[in-house]
C-alpha positions in Angstrom: 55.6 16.0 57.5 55.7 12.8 59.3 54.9 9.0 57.8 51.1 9.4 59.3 50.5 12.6 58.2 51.1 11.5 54.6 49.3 8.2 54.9 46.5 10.9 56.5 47.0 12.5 53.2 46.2 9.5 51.1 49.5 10.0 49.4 50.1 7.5 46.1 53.8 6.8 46.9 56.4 7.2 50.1 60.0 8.0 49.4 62.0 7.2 52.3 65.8 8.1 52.6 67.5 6.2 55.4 66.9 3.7 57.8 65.2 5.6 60.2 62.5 7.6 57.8 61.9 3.7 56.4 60.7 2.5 60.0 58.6 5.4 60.5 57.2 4.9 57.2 56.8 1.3 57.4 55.3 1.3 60.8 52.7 3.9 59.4 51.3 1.5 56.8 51.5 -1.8 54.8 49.3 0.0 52.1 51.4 2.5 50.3 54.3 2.0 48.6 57.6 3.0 50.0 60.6 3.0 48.0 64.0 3.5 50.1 67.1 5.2 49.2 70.0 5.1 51.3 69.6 2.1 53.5 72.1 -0.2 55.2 71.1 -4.0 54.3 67.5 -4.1 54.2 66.7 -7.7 54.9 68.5 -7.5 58.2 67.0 -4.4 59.2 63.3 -6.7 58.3 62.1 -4.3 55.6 62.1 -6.2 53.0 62.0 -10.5 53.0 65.4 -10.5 50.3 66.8 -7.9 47.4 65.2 -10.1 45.1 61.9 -10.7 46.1 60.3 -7.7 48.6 57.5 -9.5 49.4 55.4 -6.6 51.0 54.9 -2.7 49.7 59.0 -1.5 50.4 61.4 -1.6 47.5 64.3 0.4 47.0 67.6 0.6 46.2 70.9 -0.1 48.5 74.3 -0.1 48.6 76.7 -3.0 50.2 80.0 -3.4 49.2 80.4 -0.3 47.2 78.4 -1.9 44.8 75.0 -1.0 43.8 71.9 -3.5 44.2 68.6 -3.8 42.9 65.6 -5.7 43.2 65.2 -8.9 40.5 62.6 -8.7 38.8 60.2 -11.6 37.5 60.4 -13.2 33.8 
């Protein structure tokens, strides 16, 4: 199924594993969540504005470093 068949679908949440399946995903709407798995630094790649902060409707989870990262949240 591709990214515009599932906004098509009205689907509540995309899961996207890898760069590639996050473009696609992200170029098909700025709607629906997408939570990544498996990408190589985000904020370079423009998904999201910084690990802390997404500032749009992608979040995820990467790994630099051999160490594992998450997104901050808010107090």
């Amino acid at each position: 199924m591709t990214a515009q068949e599932f906004v098509r679908n009205r689907v509540d949440l995309i899961v996207a594993f890898e760069n590639q399946t996050v473009r696609a995903a992200k170029a098909a709407t700025p709607r629906i969540p997408i939570v990544f798995v498996h990408v190589t630094d985000p904020v370079s790649e423009g998904f999201v504005k910084s690990l802390a902060r997404s500032g749009g409707n992608i979040t995820g989870l990467t790994v630099s470093g051999g160490e594992l990262r998450r997104k901050e949240t808010s107090p």
